[in-house]
N, C-alpha and C positions, 0 to 999 in steps of 0.2 A: 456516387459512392464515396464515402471519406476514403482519404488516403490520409496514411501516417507516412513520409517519406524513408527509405530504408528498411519497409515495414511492409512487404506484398506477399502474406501469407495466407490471406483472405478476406472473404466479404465483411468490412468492416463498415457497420452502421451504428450512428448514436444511441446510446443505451440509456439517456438520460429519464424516459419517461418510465424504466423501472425503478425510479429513487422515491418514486411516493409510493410503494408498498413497502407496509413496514417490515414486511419478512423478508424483503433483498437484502437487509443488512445481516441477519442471522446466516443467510445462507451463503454469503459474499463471505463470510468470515468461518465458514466452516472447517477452514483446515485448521484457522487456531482453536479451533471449542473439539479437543480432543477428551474423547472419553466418555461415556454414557451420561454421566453427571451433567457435564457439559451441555450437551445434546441436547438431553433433557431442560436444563434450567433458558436453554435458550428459545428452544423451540414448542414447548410445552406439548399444547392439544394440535399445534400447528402443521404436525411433521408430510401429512398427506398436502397440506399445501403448499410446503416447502418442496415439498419431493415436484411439485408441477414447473414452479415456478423455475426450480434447477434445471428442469429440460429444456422448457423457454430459452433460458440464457446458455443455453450450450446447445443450442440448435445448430450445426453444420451450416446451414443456409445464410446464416447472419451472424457475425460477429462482435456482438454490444462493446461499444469504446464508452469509457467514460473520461472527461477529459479536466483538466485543473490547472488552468491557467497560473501565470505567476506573475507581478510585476515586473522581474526583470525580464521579460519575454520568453522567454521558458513556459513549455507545456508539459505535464505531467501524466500519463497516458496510461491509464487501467484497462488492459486488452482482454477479451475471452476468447481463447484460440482455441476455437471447437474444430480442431482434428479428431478423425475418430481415433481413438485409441490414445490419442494425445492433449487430451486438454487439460487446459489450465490459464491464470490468468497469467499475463506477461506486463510486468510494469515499466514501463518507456518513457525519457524524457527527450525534449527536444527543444530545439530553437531556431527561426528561421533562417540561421546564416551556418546552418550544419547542412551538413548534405544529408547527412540518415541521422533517427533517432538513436540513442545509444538506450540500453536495460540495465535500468536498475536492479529488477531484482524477480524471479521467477517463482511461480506459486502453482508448480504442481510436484509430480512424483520422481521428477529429476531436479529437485530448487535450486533456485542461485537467490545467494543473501548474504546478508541482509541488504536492504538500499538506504533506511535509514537508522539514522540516532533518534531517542525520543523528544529532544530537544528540537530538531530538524522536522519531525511529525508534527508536531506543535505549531511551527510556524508558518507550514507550508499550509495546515489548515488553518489558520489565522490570517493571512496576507491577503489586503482585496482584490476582489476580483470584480468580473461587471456581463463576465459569460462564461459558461461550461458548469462545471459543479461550483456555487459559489457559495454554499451552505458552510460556514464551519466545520459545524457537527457529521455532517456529507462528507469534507474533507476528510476529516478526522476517523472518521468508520472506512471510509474507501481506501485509505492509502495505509491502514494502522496491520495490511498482512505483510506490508515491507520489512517491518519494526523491526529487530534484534537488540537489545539494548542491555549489557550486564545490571547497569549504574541508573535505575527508574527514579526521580523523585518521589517524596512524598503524597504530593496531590497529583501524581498519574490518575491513581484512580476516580478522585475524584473529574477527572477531566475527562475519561472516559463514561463514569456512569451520567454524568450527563448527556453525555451524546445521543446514547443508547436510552437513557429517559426518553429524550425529545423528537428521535425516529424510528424507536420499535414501540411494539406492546409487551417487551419480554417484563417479566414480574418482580423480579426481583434482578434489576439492573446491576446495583454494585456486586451482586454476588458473578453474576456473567464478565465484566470487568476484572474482576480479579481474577477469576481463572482465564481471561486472554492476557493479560498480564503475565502472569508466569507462563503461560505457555510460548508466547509472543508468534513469531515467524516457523516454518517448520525448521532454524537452521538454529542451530546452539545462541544466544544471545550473545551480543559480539561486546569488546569493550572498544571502546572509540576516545580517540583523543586528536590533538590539533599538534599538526606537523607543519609547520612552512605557511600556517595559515589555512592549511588546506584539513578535513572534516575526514580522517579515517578510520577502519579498523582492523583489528586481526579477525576478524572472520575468512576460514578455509574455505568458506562458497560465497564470497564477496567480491565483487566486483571494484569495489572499492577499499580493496585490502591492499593494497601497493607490492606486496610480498607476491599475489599471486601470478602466476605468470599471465594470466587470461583479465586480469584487471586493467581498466582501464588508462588512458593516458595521464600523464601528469595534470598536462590543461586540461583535460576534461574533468578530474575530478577536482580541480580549483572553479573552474566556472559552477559544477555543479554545487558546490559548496556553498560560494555565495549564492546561488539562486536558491538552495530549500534557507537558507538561514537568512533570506530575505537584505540579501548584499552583504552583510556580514559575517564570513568565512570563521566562525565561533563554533565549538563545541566543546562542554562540557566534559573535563579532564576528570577521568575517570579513578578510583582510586583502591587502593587494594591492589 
């Protein structure tokens, strides 16, 4: 059975062999596709098979990890904590010289967020890798319900509708892209700016707010820093 250390809340199995259906990604991302519109442009004719596939991965009995390696030793953990009554996915990072995983950021009906800046999505799907989710575009679709981000560049979109080009059948991609865009994370979009080198924001359900009292350590969120922004503790100064 995997074990995530820090992390014994259930049977936790590899969930990688649902990344070649193209409908995991519509339905992985269904808390940000709010709204019927949404729904719609994402899931089309597809929604009886989406409706299947959601049980699958929220089966009690097995818990799908998906897992994304980092260069600097850091692993980045997509959990599906199928409690009854309580599920949701749980985003976890870790490395092997921590005793437990630490959460980035939580994706159900209680959230905690945001975990990342858009610049930090970018690179964590970007950075190689050689096992676990190593797809870009994978990366990119699996870790993008962390997001919260006030300050999007211009070519987000374009870097999303690719993704979602090259691993779904949704039909009109850039239209689904932009409505996860403005929707992002279920937490307010946070603004993020660089403090001490270290990658924060004012998000009220963050983890990585330093203000909150439930946020994490100083060193943790410098090491985290440099590990999504691939060694260097960089994020884009947000403005307004």
């Amino acid at each position: 059975m995997l074990k995530i250390p820090g992390y014994e809340n259930g049977p936790l199995v590899q969930g990688t062999a649902y990344l070649d259906d193209p409908l995991f990604w519509p339905v992985h991302l269904g808390t940000c596709l709010r709204g019927e519109d949404a729904q719609r442009a994402a899931f089309g004719a597809d929604w009886d098979a989406a409706t299947e596939l959601y049980r699958a991965l929220s089966a009690e009995s097995e818990w799908p990890v998906f897992s994304v390696p980092l260069p600097s030793g850091h692993t980045v953990h997509a959990v599906y904590r199928n409690i009854e009554g309580e599920h949701g996915v749980d985003y976890l990072i870790h490395h092997p010289a921590w005793s437990a995983a630490e959460t980035l950021a939580v994706d159900d009906g209680h959230f905690m967020g945001p975990g990342m800046a858009w610049p930090e999505l970018l690179s964590v799907a970007r950075q190689p890798a050689t096992e676990g989710v190593d797809d870009p575009d994978a990366r990119l679709l699996l870790l993008f319900p962390t997001l919260g981000d006030a300050h999007l560049p211009d070519d987000a979109t374009v870097a999303l509708t690719a993704a979602l080009t090259a691993l779904t059948l949704i039909e009109e991609p850039a239209e689904v892209a932009s409505m996860l865009l403005e929707n992002q994370g279920q937490w307010a979009p946070a603004h993020w700016r660089p403090s001490d080198g270290v990658c924060i924001n004012d998000g009220g359900h963050s983890y990585r707010n330093p203000g909150n009292a439930f946020a994490l350590p100083e060193g943790r969120l410098r090491e985290i820093s440099n590990a999504l922004n691939g060694g260097e503790a960089t994020a884009h100064q947000a403005s307004g």
